[in-house]
N, C-alpha and C positions, 0 to 999 in steps of 0.2 A: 322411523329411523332405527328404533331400536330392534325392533325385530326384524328388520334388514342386516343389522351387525350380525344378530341370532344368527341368518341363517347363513351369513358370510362365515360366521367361527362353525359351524357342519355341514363348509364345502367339502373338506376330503374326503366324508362316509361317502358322503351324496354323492360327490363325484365315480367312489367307487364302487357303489352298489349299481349306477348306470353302467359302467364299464364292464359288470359281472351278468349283468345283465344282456348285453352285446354281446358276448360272449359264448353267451350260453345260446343265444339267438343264432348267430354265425355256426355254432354248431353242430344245431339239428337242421339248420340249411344243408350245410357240406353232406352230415348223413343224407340227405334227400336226395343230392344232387347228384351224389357219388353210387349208388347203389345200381342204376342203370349202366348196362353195357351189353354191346353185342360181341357176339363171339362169330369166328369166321375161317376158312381155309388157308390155308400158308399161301403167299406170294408165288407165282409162278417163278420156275428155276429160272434162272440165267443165261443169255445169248449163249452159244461155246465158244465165241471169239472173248469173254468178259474173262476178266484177271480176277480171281479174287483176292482179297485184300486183306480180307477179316474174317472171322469166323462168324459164318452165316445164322440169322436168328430165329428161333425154333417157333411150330405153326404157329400161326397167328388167326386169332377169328375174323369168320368170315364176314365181308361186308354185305347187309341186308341189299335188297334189291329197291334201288332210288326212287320208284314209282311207287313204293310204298311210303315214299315220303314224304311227315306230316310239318311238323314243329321243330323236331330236334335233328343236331345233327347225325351222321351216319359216318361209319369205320372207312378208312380209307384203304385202298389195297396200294401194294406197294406200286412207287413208279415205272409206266413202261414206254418210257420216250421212244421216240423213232428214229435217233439218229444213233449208230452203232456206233460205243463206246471203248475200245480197252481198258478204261480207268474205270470202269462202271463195276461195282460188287455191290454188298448189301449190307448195313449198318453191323456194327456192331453191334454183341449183347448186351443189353443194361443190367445195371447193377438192379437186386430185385427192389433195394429198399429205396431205391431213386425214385424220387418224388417228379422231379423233371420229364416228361417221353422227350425218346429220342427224336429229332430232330436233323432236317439236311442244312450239313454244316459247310462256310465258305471260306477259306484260308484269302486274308489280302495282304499279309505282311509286306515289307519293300524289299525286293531285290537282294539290299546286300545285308538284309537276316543270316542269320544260319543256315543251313539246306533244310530245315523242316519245315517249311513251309509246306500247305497245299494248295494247289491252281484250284481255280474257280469249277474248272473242269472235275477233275478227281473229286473236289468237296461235293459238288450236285450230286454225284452218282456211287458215296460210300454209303448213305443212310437212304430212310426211308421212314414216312411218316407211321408211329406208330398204328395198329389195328385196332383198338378200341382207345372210343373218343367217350369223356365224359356229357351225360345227356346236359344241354345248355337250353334255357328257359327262353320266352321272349323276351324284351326288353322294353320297359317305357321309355316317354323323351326323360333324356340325363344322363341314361345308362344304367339305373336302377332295375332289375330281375320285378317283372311283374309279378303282385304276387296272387295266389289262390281266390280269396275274395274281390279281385278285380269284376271290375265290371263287365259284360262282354261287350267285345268292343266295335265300336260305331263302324257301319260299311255306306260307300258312297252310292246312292242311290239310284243314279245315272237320272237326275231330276230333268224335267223340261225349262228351257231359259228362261230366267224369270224376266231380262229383256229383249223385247223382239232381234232377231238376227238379221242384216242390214240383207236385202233385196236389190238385185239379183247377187247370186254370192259368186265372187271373183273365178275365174278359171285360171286352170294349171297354161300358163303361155306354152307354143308351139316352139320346140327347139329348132335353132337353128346352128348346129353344128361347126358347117363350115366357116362361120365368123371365124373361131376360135381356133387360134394358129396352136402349130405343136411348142410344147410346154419343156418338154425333157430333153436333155441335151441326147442328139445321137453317142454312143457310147461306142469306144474302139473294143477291137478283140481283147481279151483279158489274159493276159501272158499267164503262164502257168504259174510260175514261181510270188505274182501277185494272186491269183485264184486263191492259193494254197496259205498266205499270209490272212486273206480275207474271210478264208472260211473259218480259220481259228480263233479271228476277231471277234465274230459271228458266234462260234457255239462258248464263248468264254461269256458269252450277253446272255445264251439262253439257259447256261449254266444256271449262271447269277439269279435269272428268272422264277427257274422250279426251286432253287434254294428260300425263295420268299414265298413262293403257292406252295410246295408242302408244308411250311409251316403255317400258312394259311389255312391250307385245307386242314391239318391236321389239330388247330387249336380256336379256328373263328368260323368256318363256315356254317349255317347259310349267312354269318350277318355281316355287315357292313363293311368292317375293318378289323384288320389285329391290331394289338398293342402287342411289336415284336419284342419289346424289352420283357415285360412282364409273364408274355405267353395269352394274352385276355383277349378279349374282343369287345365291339361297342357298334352302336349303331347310330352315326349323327343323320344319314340318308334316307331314313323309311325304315329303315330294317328289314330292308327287300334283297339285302346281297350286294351291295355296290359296289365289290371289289369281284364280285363272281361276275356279274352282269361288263363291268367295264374291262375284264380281261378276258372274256370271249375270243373277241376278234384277235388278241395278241395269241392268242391258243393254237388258231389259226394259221394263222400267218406264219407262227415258230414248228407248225406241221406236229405238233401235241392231240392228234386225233385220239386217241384215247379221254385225256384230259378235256378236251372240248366236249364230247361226248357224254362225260360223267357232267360237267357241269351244265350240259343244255339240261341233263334229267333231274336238276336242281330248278331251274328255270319255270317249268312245267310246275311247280308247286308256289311261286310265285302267289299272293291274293293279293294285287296291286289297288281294288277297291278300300283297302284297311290299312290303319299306318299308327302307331303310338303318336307321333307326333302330330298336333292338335294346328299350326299352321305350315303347309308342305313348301318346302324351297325348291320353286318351279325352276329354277334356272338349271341349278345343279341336277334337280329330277330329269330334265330333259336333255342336255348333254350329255351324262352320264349312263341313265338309264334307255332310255329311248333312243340315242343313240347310238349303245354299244349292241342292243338288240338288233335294231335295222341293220348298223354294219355288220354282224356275225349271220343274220341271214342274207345280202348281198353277196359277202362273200364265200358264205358255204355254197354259190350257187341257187341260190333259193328252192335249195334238195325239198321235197316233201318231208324226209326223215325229220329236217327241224324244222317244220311249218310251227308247231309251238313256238320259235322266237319270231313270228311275225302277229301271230293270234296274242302273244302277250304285249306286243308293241302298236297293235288296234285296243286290247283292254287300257293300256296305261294313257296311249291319248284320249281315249275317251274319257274318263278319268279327267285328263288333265286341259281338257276342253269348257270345262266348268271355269275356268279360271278366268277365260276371256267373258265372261257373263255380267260384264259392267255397261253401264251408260253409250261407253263410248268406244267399246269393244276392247280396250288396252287391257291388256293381263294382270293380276294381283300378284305380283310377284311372290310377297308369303303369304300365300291362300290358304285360309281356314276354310278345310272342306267339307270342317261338320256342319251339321243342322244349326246348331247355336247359332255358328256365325255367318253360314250362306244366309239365315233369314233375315238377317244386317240389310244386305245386298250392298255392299259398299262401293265405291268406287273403287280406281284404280289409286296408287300410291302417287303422292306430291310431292315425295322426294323418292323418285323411281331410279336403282342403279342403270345409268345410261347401256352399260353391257348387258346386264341381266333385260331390260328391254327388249335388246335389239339382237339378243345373240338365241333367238329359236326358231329361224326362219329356216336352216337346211335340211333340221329333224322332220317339222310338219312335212316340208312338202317333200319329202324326199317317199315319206309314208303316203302322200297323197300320189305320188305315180306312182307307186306300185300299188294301192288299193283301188286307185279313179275316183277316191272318196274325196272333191275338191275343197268341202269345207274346211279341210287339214289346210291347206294353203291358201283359202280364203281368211281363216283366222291372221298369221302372220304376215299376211300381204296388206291389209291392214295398217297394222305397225308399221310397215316400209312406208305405205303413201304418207304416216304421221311423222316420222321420219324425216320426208323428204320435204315437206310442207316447212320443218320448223327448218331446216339447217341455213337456210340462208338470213333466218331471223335472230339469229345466236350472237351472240354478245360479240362472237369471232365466228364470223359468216364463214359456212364451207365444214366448220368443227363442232360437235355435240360436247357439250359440259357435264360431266361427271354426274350433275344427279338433271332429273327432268322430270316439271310435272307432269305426270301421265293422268291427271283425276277427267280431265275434259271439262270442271268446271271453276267459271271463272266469278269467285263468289261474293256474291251483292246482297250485304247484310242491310236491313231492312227494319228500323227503329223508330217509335214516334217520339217525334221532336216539339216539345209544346213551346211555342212563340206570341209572340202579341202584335198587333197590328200597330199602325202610326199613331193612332190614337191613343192606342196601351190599354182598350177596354173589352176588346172582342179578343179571341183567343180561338186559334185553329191546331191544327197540328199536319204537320207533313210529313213526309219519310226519306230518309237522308241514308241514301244510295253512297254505298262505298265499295269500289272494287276490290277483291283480293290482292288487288298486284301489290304496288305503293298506297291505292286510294283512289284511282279513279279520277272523277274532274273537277273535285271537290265542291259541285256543285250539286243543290237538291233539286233533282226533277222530276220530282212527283206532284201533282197537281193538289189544289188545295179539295178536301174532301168532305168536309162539314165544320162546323162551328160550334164550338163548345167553349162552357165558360174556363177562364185559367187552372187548371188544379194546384194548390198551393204546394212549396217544393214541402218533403216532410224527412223526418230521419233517414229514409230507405232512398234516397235522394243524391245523386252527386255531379259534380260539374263532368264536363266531359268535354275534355282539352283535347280538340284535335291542330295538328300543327296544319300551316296557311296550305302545304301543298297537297294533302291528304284530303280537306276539304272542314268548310267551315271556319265560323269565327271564334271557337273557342270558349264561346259563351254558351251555346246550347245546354240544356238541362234536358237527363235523359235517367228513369228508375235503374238504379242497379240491378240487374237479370243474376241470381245467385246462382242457378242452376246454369246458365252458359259458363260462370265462372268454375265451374265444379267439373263441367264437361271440356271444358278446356285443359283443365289442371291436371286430367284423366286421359289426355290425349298423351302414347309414347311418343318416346323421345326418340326411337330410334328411326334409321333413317329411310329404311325399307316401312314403316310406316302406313296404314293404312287409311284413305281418306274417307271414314264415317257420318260425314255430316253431323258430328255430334255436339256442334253450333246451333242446329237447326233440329225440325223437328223430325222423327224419323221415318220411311217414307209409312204408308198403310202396310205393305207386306212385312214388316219387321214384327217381328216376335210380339214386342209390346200393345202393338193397335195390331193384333189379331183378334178376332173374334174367339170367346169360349170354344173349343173342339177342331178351329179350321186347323187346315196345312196347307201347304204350298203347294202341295199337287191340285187343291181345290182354283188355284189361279189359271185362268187362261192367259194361254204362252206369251202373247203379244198384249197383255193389259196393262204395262207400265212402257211407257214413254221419256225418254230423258229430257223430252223437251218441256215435261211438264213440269219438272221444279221452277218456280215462280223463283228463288234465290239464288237461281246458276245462271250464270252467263255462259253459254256451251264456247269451247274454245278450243284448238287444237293441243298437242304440245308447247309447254312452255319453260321457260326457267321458275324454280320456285321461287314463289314471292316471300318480301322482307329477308332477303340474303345482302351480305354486304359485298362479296366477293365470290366469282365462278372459275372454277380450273378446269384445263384442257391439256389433255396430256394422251398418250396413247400405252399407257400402264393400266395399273388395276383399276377396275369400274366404270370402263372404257375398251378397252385392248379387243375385245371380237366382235364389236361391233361397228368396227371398220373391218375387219375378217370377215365376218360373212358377209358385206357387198359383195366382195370379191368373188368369194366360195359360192355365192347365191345365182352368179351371174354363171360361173362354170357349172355348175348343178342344172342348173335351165337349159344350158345350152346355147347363152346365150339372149341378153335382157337390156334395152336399152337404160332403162330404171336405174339398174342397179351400175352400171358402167357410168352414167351421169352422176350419180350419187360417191361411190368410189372417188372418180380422178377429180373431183371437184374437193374431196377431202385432201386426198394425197399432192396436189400440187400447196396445199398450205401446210400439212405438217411434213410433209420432208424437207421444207427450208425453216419452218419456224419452232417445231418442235423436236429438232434435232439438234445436239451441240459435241460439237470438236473437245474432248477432256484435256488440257497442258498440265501433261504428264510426263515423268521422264522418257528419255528415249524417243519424244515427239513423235509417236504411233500416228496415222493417216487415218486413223478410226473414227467409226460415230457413236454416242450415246442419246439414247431416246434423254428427253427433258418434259417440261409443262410449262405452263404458258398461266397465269390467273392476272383475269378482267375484275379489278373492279368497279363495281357497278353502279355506281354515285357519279362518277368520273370518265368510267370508262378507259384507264388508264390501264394499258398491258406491261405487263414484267414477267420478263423469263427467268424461270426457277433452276436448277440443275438435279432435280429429281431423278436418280434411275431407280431400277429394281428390276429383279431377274423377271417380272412379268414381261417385262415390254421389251425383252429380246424376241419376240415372235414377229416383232415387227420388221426384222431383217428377209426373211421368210418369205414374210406378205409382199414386201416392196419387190422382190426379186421375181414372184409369178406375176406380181399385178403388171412387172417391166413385159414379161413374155405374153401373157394375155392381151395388151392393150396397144404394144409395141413403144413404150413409156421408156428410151434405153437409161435415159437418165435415172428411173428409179432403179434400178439393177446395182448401178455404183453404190446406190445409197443404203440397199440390203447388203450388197458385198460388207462397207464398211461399219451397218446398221451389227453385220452379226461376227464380223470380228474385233468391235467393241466388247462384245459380250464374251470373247472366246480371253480377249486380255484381262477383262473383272476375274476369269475364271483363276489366269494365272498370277494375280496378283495378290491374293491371298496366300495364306500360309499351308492351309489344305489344299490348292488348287481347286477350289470354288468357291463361285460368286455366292454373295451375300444377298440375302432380300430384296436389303432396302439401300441406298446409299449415294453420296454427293462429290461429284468431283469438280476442280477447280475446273470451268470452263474457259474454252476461248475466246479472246475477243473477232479470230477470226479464223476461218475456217481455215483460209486456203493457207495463213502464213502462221504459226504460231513454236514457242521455245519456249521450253520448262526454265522457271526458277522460282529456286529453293526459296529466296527470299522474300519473291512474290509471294509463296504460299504462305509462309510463315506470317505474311504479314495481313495476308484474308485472315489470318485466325484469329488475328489479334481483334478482343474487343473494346467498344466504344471509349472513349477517354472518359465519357461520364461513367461508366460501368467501373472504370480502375480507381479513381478518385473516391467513389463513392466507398467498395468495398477497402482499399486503405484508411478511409476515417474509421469505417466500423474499427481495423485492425487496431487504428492507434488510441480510440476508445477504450474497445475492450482488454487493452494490454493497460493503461493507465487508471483504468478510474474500474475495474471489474468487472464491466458488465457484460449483458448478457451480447453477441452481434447483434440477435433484432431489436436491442433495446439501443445498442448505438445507432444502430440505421433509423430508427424514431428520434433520436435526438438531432442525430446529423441532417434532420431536414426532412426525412420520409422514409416508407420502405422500400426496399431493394428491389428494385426488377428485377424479373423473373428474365432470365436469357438461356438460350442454347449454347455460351462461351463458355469459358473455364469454369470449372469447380474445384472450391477448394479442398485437398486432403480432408479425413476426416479429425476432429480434433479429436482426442483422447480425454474424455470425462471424468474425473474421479468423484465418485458420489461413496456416502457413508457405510456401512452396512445397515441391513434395513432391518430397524427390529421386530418381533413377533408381535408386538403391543400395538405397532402403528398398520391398521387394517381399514384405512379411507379406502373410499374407493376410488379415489382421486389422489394423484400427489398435490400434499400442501405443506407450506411452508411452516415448521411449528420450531420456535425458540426450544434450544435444548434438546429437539430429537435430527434435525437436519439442518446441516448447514450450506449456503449457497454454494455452488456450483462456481468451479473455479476453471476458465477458461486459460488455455496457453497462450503466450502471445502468439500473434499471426504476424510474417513478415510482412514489411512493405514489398509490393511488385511493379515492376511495369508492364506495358500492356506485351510487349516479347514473353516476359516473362511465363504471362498468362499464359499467354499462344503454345508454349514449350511445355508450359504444364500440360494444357492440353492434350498436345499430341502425345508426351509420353503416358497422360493414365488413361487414355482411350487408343494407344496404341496403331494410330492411325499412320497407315502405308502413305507416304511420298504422293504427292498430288489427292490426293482424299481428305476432305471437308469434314465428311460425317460418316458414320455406316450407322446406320438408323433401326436396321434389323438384321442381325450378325445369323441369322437361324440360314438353314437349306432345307427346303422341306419337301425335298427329292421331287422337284419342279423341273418338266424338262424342255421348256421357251429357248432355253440356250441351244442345246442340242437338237431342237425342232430347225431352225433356221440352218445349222450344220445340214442338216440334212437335204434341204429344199436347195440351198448353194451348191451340192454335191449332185444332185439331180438334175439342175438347171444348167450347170456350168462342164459337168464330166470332167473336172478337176478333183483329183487326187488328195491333192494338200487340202479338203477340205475334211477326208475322211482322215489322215494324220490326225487333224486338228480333233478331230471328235473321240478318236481313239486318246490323246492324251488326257483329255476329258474326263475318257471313260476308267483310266488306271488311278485317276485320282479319286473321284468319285465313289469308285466300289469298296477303294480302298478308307475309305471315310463313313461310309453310312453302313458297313456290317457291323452290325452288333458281336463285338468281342469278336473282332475279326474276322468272325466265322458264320454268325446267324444271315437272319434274314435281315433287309435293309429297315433303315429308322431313319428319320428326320435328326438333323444333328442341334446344336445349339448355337457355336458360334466358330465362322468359317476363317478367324482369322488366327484360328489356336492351330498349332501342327499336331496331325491325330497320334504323334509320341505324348503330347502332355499331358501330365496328370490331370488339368483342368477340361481335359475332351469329354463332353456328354452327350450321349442320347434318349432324345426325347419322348421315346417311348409311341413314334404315332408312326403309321403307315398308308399316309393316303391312298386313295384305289386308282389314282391316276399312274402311281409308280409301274404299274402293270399296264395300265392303260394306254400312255403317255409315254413318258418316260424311258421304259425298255423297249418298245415296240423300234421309233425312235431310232434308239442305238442297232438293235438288230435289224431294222432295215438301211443302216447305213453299212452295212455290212451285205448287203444281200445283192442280189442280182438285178438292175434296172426295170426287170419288168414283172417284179414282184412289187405290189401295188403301186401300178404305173400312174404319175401326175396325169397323165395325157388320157387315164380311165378312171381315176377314181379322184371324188376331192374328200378331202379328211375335214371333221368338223371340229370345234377347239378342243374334244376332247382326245383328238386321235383318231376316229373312226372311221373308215372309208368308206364314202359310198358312191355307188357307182354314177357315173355320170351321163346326161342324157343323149351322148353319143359313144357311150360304153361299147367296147366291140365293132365300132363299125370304123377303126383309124386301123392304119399296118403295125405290124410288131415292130419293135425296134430290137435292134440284137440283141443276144445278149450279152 
């Protein structure tokens, strides 16, 4: 203890010889980092129709040639979009001692500013990303600069399955076309005076666009993402580029052939066999990347020029084919693809995200017709028969629950149990079978297997209380296993989770019971069998076992895996499977997991909701869960109406996605929130706001108000502390989601230099107690009112649970799909208002590139408006593409030829080209 004081009285050296030290560290980095640059040619001159603006910026160095590229990044040459500008010039000069490069800046001020504002338009096209880029390191998982003594690092081996692969492997089904009625509304002639409103809609999107990629390019490529606040980059994806990789196709489409160009020759340097990160996020890997590879070579035409995005989109599945190398074929969702831990060979995950499951069926096979390499779609077809096996066996038949075993096994732990006969003299032992689920039949049926005398119980010894329905009498006597207990305790928590059998013992190919010198390639392909674990029960998909309660919902951890039936079915061309699967979900969640919000103004609208089973019971209760994920579900309901001829679902996307267009407006930024609860209706077709009503859902429980006025009149009377009135008064306080009270104001002593615990304790003479204010009495209105004023909650809103935007575009996805579907106008209004609040909300200082905001119910004049500094690769991906094809011409990526997968990405579909044009 005493020399714990010591070294507590020489924390400020110590602390600051660390800090001098950091320092000095951080600084011969910077020299390092900074001493690299390329130099390069000036920017090619300017159209003759360009204005210039500013006084143009002097040569600039030249950018190296991209196929020399290794590691780092490379100088950008200035922007040369293809759409002819007037407003277009070239950056101004920087000051020389600006630490900042220049940057494409975007004005979103409101309307009735001053006139200096500048349009999205003029912003794109005054600057230009500077020409030398500082050289940037790789990165480990965290975002930490790898450093010099690293190790080199692990590449995947392209191992042979260490489980045999199931016989015969599935084929790519035969399209049939003609099932599949036309999707896209016929479109009328487009008057000119709307042409001309539409195209400026249009380049004011793809403005916004290059104002977020050249600051990409110019401060984060090759990796993952920018930090457009900061100016930084980070890699949470591979560190493979996944904001290069997922705006390809938007490159595309926005007719940025220069830009697509420079970034395919990024592409081409890709080593998708290697990754800092030590377990890979298959879900995201494959939507995003594999994905946006296939769609950019579909729609470049499948030119030879970028045959590289198709040769890196057969490396990455291969790669990512290791993944299905379980028991029972299901994917590891976060696959450790090193050695370490492929020699595990683990199973699939038992708490598997039911979307990340079910949402990689359009990538494979979309890559298996175009390679004829069926095993791509024997993999995820698969999953579908798993799938279809479980849905009718679901707590809520027809609906998948949020998480699902995927391990395939169902596990019969296996213990000897010493008992005595009738006599009480002979002594056997049996083994006492319990399944994974709840426990099986709680009966032992193992046969009697020799005779042994009693062994007496001893220290290491303990009872082992099973309850009646689990199995057993509760009296068995079974040694305590210390090492199951250690392997248990070692099992994560989290819920993508890997199912190790580290209960049991671990198989012969695992690291441990390897022979001195072997390896895995010394295993023949087909030498381990699933059927030979003597401890599994093999079993299909299932609910994880020992849960109390399962949700169903069509938001996050869910939401595409009812989208690609859909997508899965038009991608084939046509699949009875996946058509059965679909309308047999959708005729239960578009009445059950949909609800009518009573709100003012008694809107005709829907909002997605959830539904949780508990599982004891079996008793259902609808939740009012929304969030900006489950706007896609308006979308969905409106092609699955036109694909299936379903007209009822059509109403329910119509109202599914002008739900979401009302969330948008009912904020104070004009956009929707995350996460959030609105007073539902008791009925769809008849419902009327009141005020009272809500006021009076807020209010909480009468024991909740009773309780916390005793604390009040406690700690007002006799000074104690609340939790010590709430122990007196009977107990402690529930924990609730109702009112909270202001904070109280503390006055504590000044602290002297003498008192150095390390803990606060109470000591006569140097601190005296703590003197609370009194707290008013309230009632539960009361509460309610408090409530709403310090969470600020809009008129018919419960809760907003996550106030963030993190430039997610599910809202404007269904905007789009309704505008496609219907050739109604007022959908693209609606998108367009969308869209002037939104740009105007996520530039960074009005003018940068876009960022994730913080909380959508602050008007972006308040001083309390932040941005959070992140730029998902979907904004590109997603997001703008999105806006700028609602804006485009009907048969630029036409519904009726191409289907998009969740991330955006078109691919073509298996009657691509062979339907008539529709005008345009």
């Amino acid at each position: 203890m005493i020399s714990l004081i010591r070294l507590r009285r020489h924390r400020v050296p110590i602390t600051a010889a660390i800090f001098l030290l950091i320092v000095l560290y951080q600084f011969s980095t910077l020299r390092t980092t900074t001493d690299s640059v390329f130099n390069a040619p000036p920017p090619p001159p300017p159209p003759p129709d360009v204005v210039e603006h500013n006084v143009p910026l002097p040569p600039a160095p030249k950018m190296p040639d991209p196929t020399n590229f290794e590691t780092g990044p490379v100088n950008q040459p200035a922007h040369q979009g293809t759409v002819p500008d007037p407003l277009k010039s070239p950056s101004t000069k920087p000051d020389a001692g600006d630490a900042k490069p220049d940057v494409p800046v975007i004005e979103t001020k409101p309307a009735e500013k001053p006139a200096t504002t500048t349009t999205t338009e003029t912003a794109a096209k005054q600057t230009t990303p500077p020409a030398t880029i500082p050289e940037r390191p790789a990165m480990r998982p965290g975002g930490s600069p790898a450093l010099e003594d690293d190790t080199p690092q692990e590449r995947y081996p392209f191992p042979k399955p260490y489980y045999p692969v199931p016989s015969p492997v599935l084929q790519i089904p035969q399209a049939a076309a003609a099932a599949i009625p036309q999707i896209q509304a016929d479109f009328p002639v487009e008057a000119e005076d709307a042409k001309m409103v539409r195209l400026a809609r249009q380049k004011q999107v793809k403005d916004a666009f290059l104002v977020s990629w050249n600051a990409y390019r110019t401060h984060a490529i090759p990796h993952d993402e920018l930090s457009p606040v900061t100016r930084k980059y980070k890699d949470p994806f591979g560190g493979w580029g996944a904001t290069l990789v997922d705006a390809l196709d938007t490159l595309w489409i926005m007719d940025l052939k220069d830009e697509f160009k420079e970034a395919v020759s990024y592409v081409g340097k890709i080593d998708f066999t290697t990754t800092p990160m030590r377990r890979m996020r298959v879900f995201e890997t494959v939507i995003r990347y594999l994905g946006g590879l296939i769609a950019a070579y579909d729609l470049s035409g499948q030119d030879k020029e970028y045959k590289v995005l198709l040769d890196k989109s057969i490396e990455l599945a291969d790669v990512l084919m290791g993944t299905f190398d379980t028991p029972n074929r299901m994917p590891l969702l976060a696959w450790g693809w090193m050695e370490r831990d492929r020699a595990r060979h683990p199973r699939a995950e038992v708490r598997a995200v039911a979307a990340e499951l079910g949402t990689l069926s359009l990538e494979f096979t979309r890559l298996a017709q175009i390679t004829g390499n069926a095993t791509y779609y024997d993999a995820v077809a698969r999953i579908t028969d798993a799938l279809e096996e479980f849905q009718d066996k679901t707590s809520f038949p027809g609906l998948w629950p949020l998480y699902i075993d995927a391990s395939g096994c169902k596990r019969v732990k296996t213990r000897p149990i010493t008992t005595t006969n009738a006599a009480g003299t002979n002594a056997v032992e049996k083994e006492l079978k319990v399944a994974a689920t709840i426990g099986g039949t709680g009966k032992e049926v193992a046969p009697v297997v020799e005779k042994k005398p009693q062994v007496p119980v001893d220290a290491t010894e303990v009872e082992l209380h099973v309850p009646p329905q689990v199995g057993g009498t509760g009296e068995e006597i079974f040694k305590r296993d210390d090492t199951v207990e250690k392997k248990l305790n070692s099992l994560p928590s989290n819920s993508g989770a890997q199912s190790t059998d580290l209960d049991d013992d671990l198989p012969s190919g695992s690291i441990e019971n390897k022979p001195s010198g072997s390896t895995e390639k010394d295993k023949p392909a087909n030498a381990h069998s699933p059927k030979n674990d003597p401890k599994c029960e093999p079993q299909g998909l299932a609910a994880p076992h020992l849960i109390r309660e399962e949700k169903y919902s069509l938001g996050a951890m869910i939401d595409s895996l009812y989208e690609y039936l859909l997508k899965q079915y038009l991608l084939l061309g046509g699949h009875d499977q996946y058509k059965t699967m679909y309308t047999k979900a959708m005729d239960v969640a578009g009445t059950e997991l949909t609800y009518r919000p009573r709100v003012p103004g008694n809107p005709d609208i829907l909002l997605a909701g959830a539904v949780v089973v508990k599982t004891r019971n079996n008793k259902h209760s609808f939740e009012p869960d929304s969030s900006h994920l489950a706007c896609f579900a308006g979308g969905m309901f409106a092609m699955g109406a036109k694909t299936f001829g379903r007209d009822k679902d059509l109403d329910i996307g119509s109202k599914l996605t002008d739900g979401c267009v009302w969330a948008y407006a009912s904020m104070r930024s004009g956009i929707m929130p995350e996460t959030f609860n609105v007073m539902p209706c008791k009925d769809k077709a008849t419902c009327a706001y009141d005020h009272e009503a809500w006021v009076t859902e807020l209010e909480p429980p009468e024991e909740f108000v009773e309780n916390r006025n005793q604390m009040a009149d406690m700690a007002a009377h006799k000074h104690v502390s609340p939790e010590a009135a709430a122990v007196a008064a009977g107990g402690e306080l529930k924990k609730m989601d109702a009112p909270v009270e202001p904070v109280r104001h503390i006055e504590h002593p000044p602290k002297s230099a003498e008192d150095d615990e390390p803990a606060p304790v109470h000591r006569p003479g140097k601190r005296t107690p703590p003197e609370y204010k009194e707290m008013p009495l309230k009632t539960s209105r009361e509460f309610a009112e408090d409530l709403i004023a310090a969470e600020d909650l809009p008129e018919g809103f419960l809760e907003i649970g996550d106030r963030r935007y993190i430039l997610r575009p599910e809202a404007i996805e269904s905007v789009w799909y309704m505008y496609r579907i219907t050739a109604d106008t007022k959908w693209a209004d609606k998108g367009w208002g969308m869209w002037e609040k939104v740009i105007r909300a996520v530039s960074v200082e009005g003018k940068g590139p876009a960022s994730a905001i913080a909380d959508v119910t602050l008007d972006t004049e308040s001083p309390d408006w932040d941005w959070l500094n992140s730029l998902e690769s979907f904004w590109f991906g997603e997001t703008l593409k999105y806006y700028y094809l609602l804006f485009s011409t009907p048969d630029t990526v036409s519904l009726d030829e191409y289907v998009l997968n969740t991330e955006a990405h078109p691919f073509r579909r298996a009657d691509w080209g062979k339907r008539t044009k529709k005008p345009a």
